[in-house]
Every structure is written in C-alpha cells, then in structure tokens.
C-alpha positions in Angstrom: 8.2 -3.1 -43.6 5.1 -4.4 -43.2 5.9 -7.9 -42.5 8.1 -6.5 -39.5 5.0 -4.9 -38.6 2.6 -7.9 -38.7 5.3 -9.7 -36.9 5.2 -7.1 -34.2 1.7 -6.9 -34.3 1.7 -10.7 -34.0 3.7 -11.1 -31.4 3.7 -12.2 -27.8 7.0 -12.6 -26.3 6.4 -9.2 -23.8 2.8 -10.4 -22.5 4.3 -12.4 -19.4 6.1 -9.2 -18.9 3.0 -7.1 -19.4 1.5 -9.7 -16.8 4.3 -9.2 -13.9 4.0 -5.2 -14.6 0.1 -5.3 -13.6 0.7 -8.0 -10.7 3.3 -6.0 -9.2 1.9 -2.6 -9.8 -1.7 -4.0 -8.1 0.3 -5.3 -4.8 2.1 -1.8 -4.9 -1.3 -0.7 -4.9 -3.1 -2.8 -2.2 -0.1 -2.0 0.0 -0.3 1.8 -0.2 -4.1 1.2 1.2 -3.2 -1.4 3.6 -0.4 1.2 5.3 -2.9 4.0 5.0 -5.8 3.1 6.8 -3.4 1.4 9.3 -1.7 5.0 9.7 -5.2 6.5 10.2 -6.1 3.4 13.1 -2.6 4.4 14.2 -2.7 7.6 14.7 -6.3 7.8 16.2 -5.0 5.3 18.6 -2.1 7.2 20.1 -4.4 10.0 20.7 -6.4 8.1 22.8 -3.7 6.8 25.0 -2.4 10.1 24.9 -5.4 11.7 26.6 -6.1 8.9 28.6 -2.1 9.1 29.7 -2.3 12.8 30.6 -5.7 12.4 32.6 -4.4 10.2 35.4 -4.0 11.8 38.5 -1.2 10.2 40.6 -2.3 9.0 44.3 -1.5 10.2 47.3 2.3 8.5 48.4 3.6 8.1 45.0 
C-alpha cells in the first residue's frame, strides 16, 4: 500500500492534462470578458442610434 502511494505521489502522467485543463479554462475565461464588455459597448451603442434614429424630423416633400 504504500508503495502504490509513493508511486502515485510520484507520478506525473496527468500534469499535461492538468496543463490543458488551466489553458482551456483561462481562454474560457478571457472570452467571457471579451463578450461582456463588447455586450456593454453594444448595447450603449444601439441606444445611441436609437435616439439619434427617433430625433430626425423628415423634410418637407418626403
């Protein structure tokens, strides 16, 4: 039992895994903030158009 344990202890066969876990879960990560500040530059955005859209007048003849 304790030389399974030791060998376990010992071993490194899973760290590449470990390593592609954290990389993945990081660019998960960067691309949940990316999306939400573009959502918020998004959103403010249409609003202004928005307003801008609905405060034209039309000309006389159109």
């Amino acid at each position: 039992m304790r030389r399974l344990f030791q060998r376990f202890l010992f071993s490194e066969t899973g760290a590449v895994t470990v390593d592609w876990v954290v990389l993945t879960a990081a660019c998960i990560g960067l691309g949940f903030g990316v999306v939400t500040v573009i959502a918020s530059s998004e959103e403010n955005v249409a609003n202004s158009v928005s307003t801008t859209i609905a405060t034209i007048t039309p000309e006389a003849g159109d």
